[in-house]
SEMIVEX-845229 format. One record per residue (C-alpha): residue in three letters; x, y, z. Coordinates in steps of 0.1 Angstrom, whole numbers. Layout:
N
<site res="ALA" px="X" py="Y" pz="Z"/>
...
END
This chain:
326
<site res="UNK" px="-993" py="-600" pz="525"/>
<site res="UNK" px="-985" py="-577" pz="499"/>
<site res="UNK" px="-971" py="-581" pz="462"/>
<site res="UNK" px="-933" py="-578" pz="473"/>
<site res="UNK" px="-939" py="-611" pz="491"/>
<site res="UNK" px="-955" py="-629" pz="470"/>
<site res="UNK" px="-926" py="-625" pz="444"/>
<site res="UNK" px="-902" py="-632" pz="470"/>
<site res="UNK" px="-918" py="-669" pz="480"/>
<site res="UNK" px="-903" py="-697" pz="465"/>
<site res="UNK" px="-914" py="-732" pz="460"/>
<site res="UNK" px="-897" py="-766" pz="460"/>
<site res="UNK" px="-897" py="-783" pz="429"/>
<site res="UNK" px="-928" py="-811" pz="421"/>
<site res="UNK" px="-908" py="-846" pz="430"/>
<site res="UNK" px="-921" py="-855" pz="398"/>
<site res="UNK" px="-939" py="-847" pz="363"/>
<site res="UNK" px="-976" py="-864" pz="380"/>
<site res="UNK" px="-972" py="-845" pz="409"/>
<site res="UNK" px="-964" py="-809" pz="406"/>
<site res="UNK" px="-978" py="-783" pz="387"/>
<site res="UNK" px="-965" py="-765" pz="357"/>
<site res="UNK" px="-943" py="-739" pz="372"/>
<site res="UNK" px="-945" py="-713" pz="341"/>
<site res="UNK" px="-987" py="-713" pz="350"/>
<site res="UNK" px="-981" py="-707" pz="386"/>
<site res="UNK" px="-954" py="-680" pz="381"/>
<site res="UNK" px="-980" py="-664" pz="356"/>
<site res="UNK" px="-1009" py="-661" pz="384"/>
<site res="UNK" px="-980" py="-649" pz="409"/>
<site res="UNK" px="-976" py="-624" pz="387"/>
<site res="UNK" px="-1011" py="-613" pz="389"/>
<site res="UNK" px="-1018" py="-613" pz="421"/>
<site res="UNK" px="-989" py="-595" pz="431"/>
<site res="UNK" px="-1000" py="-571" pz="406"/>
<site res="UNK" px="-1033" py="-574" pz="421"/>
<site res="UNK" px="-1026" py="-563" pz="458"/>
<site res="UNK" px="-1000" py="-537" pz="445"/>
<site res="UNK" px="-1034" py="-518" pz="437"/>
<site res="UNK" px="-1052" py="-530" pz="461"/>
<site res="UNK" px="-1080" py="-551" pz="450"/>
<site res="UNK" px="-1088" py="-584" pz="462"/>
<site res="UNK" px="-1074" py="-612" pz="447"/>
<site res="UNK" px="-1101" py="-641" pz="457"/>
<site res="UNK" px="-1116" py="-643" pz="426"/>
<site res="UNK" px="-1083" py="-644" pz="406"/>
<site res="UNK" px="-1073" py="-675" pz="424"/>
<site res="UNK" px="-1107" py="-691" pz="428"/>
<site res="UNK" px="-1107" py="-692" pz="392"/>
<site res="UNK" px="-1072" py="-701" pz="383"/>
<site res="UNK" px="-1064" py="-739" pz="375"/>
<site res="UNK" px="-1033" py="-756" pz="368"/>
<site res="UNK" px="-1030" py="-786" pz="346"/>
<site res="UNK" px="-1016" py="-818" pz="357"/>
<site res="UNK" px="-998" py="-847" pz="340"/>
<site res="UNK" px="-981" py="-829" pz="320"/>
<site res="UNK" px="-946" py="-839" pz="306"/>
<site res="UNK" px="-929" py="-801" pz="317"/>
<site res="UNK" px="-896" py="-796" pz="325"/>
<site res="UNK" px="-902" py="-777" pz="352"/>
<site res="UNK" px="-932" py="-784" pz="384"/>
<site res="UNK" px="-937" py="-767" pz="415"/>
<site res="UNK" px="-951" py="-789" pz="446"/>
<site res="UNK" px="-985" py="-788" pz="439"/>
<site res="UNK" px="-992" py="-792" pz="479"/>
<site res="UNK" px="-974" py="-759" pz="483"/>
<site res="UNK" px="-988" py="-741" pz="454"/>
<site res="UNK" px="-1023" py="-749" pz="472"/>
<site res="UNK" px="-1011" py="-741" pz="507"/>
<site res="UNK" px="-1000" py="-708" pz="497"/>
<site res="UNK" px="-1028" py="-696" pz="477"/>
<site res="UNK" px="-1051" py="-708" pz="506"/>
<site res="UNK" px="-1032" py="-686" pz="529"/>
<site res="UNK" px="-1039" py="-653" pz="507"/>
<site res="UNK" px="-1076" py="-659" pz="501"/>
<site res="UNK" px="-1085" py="-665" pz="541"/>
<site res="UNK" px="-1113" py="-649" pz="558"/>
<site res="UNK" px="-1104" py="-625" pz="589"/>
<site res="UNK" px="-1113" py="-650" pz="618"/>
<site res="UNK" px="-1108" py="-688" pz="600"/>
<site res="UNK" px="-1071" py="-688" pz="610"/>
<site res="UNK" px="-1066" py="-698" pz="652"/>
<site res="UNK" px="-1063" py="-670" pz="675"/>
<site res="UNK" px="-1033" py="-681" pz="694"/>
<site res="UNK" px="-1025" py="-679" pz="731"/>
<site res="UNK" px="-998" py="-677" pz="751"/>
<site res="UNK" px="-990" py="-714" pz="751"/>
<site res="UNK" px="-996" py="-714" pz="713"/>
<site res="UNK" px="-977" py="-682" pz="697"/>
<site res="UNK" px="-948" py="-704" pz="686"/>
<site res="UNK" px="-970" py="-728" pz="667"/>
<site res="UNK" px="-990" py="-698" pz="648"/>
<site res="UNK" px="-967" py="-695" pz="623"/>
<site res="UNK" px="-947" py="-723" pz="617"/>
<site res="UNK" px="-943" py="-730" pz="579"/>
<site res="UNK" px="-959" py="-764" pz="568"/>
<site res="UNK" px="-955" py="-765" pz="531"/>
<site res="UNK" px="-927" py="-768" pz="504"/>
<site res="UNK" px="-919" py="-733" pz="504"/>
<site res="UNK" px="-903" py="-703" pz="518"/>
<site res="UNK" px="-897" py="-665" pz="516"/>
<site res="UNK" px="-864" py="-660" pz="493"/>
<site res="UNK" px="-842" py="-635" pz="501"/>
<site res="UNK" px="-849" py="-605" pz="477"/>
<site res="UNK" px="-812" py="-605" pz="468"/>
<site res="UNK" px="-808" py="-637" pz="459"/>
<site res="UNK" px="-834" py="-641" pz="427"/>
<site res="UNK" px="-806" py="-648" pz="401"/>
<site res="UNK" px="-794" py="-678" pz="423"/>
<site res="UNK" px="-789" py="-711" pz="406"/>
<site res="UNK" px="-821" py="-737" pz="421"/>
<site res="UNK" px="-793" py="-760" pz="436"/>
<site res="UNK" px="-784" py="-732" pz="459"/>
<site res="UNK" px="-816" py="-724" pz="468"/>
<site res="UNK" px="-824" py="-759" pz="474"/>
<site res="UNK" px="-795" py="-763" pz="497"/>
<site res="UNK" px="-804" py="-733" pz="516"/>
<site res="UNK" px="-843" py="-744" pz="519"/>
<site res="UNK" px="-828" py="-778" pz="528"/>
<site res="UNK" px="-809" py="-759" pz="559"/>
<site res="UNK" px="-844" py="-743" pz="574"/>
<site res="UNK" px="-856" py="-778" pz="573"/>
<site res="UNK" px="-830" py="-790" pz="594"/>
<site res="UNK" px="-827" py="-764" pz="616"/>
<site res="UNK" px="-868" py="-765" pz="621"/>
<site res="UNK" px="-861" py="-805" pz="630"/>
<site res="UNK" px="-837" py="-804" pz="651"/>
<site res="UNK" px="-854" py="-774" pz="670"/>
<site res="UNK" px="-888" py="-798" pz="671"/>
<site res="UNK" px="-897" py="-798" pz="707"/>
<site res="UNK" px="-890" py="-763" pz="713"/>
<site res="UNK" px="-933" py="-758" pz="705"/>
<site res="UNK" px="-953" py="-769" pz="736"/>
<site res="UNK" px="-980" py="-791" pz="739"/>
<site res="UNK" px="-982" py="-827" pz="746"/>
<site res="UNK" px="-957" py="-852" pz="735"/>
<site res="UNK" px="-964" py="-893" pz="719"/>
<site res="UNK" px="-941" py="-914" pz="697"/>
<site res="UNK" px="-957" py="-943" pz="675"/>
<site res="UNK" px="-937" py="-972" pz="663"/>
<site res="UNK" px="-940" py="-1008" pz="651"/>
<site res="UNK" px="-948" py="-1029" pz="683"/>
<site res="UNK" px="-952" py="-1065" pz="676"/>
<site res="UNK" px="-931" py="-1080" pz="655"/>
<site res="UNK" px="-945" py="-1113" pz="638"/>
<site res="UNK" px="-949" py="-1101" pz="596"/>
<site res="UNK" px="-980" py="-1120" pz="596"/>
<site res="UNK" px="-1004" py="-1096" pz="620"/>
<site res="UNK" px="-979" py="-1065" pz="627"/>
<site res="UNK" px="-993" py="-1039" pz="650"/>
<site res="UNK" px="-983" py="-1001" pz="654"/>
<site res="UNK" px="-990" py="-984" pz="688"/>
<site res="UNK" px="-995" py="-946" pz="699"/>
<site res="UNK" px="-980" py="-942" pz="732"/>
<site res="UNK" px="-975" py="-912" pz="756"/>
<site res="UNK" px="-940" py="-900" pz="767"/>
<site res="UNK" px="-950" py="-923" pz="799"/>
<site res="UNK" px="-953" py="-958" pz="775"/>
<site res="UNK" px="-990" py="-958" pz="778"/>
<site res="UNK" px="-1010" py="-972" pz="748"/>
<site res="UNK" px="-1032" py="-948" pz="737"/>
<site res="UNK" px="-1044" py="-966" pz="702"/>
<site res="UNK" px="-1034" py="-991" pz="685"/>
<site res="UNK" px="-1036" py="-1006" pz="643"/>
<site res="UNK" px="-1034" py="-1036" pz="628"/>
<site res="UNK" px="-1026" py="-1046" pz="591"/>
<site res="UNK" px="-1028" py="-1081" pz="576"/>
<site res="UNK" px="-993" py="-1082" pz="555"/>
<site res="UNK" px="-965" py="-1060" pz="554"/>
<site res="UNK" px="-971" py="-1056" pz="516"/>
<site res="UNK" px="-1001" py="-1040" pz="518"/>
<site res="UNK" px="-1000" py="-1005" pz="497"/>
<site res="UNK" px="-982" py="-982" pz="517"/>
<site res="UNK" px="-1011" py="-956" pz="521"/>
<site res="UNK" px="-1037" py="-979" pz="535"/>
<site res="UNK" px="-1027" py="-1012" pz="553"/>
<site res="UNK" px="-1049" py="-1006" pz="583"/>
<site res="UNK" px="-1076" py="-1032" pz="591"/>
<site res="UNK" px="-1083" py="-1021" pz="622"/>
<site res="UNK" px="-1079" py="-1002" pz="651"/>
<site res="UNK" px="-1084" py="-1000" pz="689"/>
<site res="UNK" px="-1085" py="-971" pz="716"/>
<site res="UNK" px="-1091" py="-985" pz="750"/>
<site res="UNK" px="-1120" py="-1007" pz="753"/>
<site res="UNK" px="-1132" py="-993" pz="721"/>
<site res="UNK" px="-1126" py="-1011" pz="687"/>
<site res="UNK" px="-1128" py="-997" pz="653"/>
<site res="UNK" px="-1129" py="-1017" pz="619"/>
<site res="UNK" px="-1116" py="-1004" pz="582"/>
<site res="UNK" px="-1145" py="-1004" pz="556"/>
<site res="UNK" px="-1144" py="-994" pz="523"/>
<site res="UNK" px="-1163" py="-965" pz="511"/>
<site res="UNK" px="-1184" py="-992" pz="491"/>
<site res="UNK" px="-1195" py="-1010" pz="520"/>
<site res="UNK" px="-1197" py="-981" pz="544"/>
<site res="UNK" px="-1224" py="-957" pz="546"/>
<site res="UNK" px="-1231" py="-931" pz="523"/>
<site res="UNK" px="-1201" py="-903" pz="526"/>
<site res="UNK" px="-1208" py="-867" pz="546"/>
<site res="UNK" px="-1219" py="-839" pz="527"/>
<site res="UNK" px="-1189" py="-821" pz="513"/>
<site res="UNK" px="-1165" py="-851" pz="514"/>
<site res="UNK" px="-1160" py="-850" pz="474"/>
<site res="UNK" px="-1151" py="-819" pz="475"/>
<site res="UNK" px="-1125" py="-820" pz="503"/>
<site res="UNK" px="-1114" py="-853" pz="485"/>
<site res="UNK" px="-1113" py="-834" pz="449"/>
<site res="UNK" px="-1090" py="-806" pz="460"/>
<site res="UNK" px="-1065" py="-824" pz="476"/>
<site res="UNK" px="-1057" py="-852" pz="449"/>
<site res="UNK" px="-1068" py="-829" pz="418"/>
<site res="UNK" px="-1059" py="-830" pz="392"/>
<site res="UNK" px="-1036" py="-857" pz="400"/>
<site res="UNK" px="-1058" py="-886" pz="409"/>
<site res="UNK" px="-1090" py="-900" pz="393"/>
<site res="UNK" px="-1117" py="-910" pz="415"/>
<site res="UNK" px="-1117" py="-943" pz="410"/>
<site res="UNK" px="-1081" py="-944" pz="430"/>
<site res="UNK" px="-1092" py="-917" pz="461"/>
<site res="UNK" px="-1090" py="-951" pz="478"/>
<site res="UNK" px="-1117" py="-941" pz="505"/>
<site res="UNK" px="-1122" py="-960" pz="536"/>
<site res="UNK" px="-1139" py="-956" pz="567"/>
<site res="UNK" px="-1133" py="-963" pz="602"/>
<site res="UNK" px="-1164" py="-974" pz="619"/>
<site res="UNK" px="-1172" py="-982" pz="655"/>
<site res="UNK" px="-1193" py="-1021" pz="664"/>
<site res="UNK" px="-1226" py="-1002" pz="658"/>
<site res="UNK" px="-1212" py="-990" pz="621"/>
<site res="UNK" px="-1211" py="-956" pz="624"/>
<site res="UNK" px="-1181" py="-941" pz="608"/>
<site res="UNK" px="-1157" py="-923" pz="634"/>
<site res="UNK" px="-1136" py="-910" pz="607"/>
<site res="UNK" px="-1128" py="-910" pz="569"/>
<site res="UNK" px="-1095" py="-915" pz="552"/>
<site res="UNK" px="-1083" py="-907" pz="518"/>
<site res="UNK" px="-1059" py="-897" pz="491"/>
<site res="UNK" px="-1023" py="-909" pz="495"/>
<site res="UNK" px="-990" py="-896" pz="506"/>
<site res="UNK" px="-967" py="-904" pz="481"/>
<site res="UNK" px="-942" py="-899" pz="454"/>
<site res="UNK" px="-937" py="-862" pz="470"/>
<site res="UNK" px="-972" py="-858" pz="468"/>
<site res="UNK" px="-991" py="-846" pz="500"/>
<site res="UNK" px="-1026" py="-860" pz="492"/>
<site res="UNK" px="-1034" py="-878" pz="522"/>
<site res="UNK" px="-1066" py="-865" pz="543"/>
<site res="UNK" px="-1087" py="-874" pz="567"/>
<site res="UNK" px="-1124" py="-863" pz="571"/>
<site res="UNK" px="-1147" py="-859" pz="601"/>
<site res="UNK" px="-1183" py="-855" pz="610"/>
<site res="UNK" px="-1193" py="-819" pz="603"/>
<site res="UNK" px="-1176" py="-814" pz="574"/>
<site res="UNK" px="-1143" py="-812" pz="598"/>
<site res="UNK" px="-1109" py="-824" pz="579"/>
<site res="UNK" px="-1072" py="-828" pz="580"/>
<site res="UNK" px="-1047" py="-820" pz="559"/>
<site res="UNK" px="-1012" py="-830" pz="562"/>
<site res="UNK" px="-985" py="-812" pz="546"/>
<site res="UNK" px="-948" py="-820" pz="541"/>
<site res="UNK" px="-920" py="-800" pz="549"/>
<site res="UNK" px="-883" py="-813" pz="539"/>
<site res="UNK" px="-862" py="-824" pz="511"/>
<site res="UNK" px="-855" py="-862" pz="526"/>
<site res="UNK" px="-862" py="-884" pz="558"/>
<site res="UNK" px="-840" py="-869" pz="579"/>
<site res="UNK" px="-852" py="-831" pz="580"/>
<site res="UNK" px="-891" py="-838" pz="574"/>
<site res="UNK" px="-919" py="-827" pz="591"/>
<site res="UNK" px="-955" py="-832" pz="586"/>
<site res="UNK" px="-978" py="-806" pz="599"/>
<site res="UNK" px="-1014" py="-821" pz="601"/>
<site res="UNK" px="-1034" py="-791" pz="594"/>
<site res="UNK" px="-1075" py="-781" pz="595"/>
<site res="UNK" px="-1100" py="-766" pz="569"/>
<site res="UNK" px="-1090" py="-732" pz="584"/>
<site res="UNK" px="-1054" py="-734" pz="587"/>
<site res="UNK" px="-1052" py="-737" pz="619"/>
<site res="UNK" px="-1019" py="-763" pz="630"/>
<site res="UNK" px="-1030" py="-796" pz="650"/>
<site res="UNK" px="-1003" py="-819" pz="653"/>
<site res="UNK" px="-963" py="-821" pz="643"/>
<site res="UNK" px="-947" py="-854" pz="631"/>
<site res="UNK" px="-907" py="-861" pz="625"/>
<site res="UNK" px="-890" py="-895" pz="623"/>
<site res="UNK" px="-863" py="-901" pz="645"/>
<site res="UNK" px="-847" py="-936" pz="643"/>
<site res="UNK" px="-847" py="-944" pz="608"/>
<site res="UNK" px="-869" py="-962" pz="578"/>
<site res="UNK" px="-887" py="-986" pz="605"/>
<site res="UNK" px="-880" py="-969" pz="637"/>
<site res="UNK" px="-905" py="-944" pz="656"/>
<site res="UNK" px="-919" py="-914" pz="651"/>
<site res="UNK" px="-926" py="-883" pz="675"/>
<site res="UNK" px="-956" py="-864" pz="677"/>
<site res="UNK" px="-961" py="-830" pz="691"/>
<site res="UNK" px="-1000" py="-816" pz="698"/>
<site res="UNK" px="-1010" py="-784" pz="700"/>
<site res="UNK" px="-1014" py="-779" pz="734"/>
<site res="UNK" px="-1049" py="-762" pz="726"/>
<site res="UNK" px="-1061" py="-794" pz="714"/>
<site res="UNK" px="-1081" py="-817" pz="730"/>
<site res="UNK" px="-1071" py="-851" pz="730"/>
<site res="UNK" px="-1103" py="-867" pz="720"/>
<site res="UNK" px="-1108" py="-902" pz="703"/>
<site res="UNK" px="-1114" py="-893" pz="672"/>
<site res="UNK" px="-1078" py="-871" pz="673"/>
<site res="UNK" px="-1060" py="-899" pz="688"/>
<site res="UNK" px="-1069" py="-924" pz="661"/>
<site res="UNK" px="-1063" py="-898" pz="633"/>
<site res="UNK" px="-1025" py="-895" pz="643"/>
<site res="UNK" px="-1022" py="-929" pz="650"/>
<site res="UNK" px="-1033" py="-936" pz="614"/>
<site res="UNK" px="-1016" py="-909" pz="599"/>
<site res="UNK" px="-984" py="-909" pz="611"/>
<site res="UNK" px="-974" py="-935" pz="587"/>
<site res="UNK" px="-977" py="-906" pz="560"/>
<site res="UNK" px="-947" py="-891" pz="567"/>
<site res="UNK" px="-924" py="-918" pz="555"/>
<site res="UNK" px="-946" py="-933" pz="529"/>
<site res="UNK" px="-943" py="-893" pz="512"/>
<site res="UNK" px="-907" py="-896" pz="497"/>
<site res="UNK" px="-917" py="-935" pz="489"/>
<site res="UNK" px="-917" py="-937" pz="448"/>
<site res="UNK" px="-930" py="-962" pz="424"/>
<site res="UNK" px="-895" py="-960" pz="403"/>
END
């Protein structure tokens, strides 16, 4: 990427004042990088070192998710991205984030017009969803008493593949899982308190995505842990308010991200992406508020257990993100 790029991305607004970050700080260090590979020189350290401030009351945010996402992107290592195949090359480089490469021409254009013509690649990118290859599962409310509700993960064929449980439908949004099944194996929701002690670099990988947003009293942390109690998979951070800052966290210091794309419902996606970069699984609703949502995988990924029960629990995300408190 060089300097001419990076002044022509553009980012969508913050949805709101907690959850973006001050958009005269990041145009500053755009500034400077692009300044920066106009000569040459590297620009890890600059971003490394840069940090924005959040909860601020500015008139103006960018999507803090996006911000990260892009600066991630410039500061890769040669080899952490995937090396894709034939069966991959249209997932490589599928955007994921809040952002886009602006027509050079059109800098003086009001931000409604730019909005409306972001708004237009995230339609076009929705309705062109299963155009990428790889294999195909919806997930949808299946049982429908309020008192025990239960969400499924089903192949294109109907086959169950996993399946949560929540207690009451007014359980917080970003958590309501008590438990989970996959076949004849059964899962159970702990909280970090009563779980075994986190993997090494969890704090981190929590810290980054709900910085500086979040204290740590409200990461709310849980862990999915098998009948012998060990931990399968970690959850955290929410997706909410416009703010991507749901993960989930693996043995080996292995983790998902999973980033927005859209301005509303109806033109979202959610990319669930890995500590390299690398794209794992896509996510659009289809029938509305309550209805289902479709998955694609990439068609290089292995449909293990622990992948299984990370969509199933994440595909929730998606509509919870343009949920708000007011």
């Amino acid at each position: 990427m060089n300097g001419d790029e990076v002044r022509d991305t553009w980012f969508l607004r913050g949805g709101s004042q907690t959850s973006g970050y001050d958009a005269s700080e990041v145009d500053d260090l755009l500034r400077r990088v692009a300044a920066e590979l106009d000569a040459g020189r590297l620009v890890g350290p600059l971003i490394e070192n840069a940090a924005f401030r959040g909860r601020r009351r500015v008139r103006k945010t960018y999507d803090a998710t996006a911000v990260d996402w892009f600066l991630d992107q410039l500061i890769l290592r040669p080899g952490d991205a995937e090396l894709a195949g034939s069966s991959a090359e249209l997932w490589r480089d599928l955007p994921v984030a809040q952002l886009t490469r602006s027509d050079p021409t059109a800098g003086d254009r009001k931000y409604r017009v730019k909005r409306k013509c972001f708004a237009l690649e995230c339609e076009n990118a929705w309705r062109d969803f299963g155009q990428q290859p790889g294999p195909c599962l919806r997930w949808g409310r299946r049982r429908a008493r309020r008192w025990a509700p239960r969400y499924e993960l089903r192949t294109v064929e109907q086959r169950t593949i996993a399946s949560l449980d929540c207690t009451k439908l007014v359980t917080p949004p970003w958590h309501p899982w008590t438990g989970a099944s996959l076949g004849e194996r059964t899962f159970t929701v702990l909280e970090t308190a009563k779980a075994r002690s986190l993997p090494s670099g969890i704090g981190e990988i929590a810290g980054r995505s709900l910085r500086p947003f979040y204290p740590r009293s409200k990461w709310e942390l849980r862990a999915f842990v098998d009948v012998a109690g060990i931990p399968i998979l970690y959850t955290g951070g929410r997706s909410f308010d416009r703010s991507a800052g749901a993960w989930i966290s693996f043995p080996g210091q292995r983790w998902l991200r999973f980033l927005v794309r859209g301005t509303r419902h109806a033109n979202a996606i959610m990319t669930a992406v890995d500590q390299a970069g690398n794209r794992v699984a896509r996510f659009r609703w289809f029938t509305g508020e309550w209805g289902e949502v479709e998955i694609t995988v990439h068609p290089d990924r292995d449909l293990t257990d622990e992948l299984v029960l990370a969509i199933a629990i994440s595909a929730r995300w998606l509509g919870t993100y343009f949920d708000s408190s007011a």
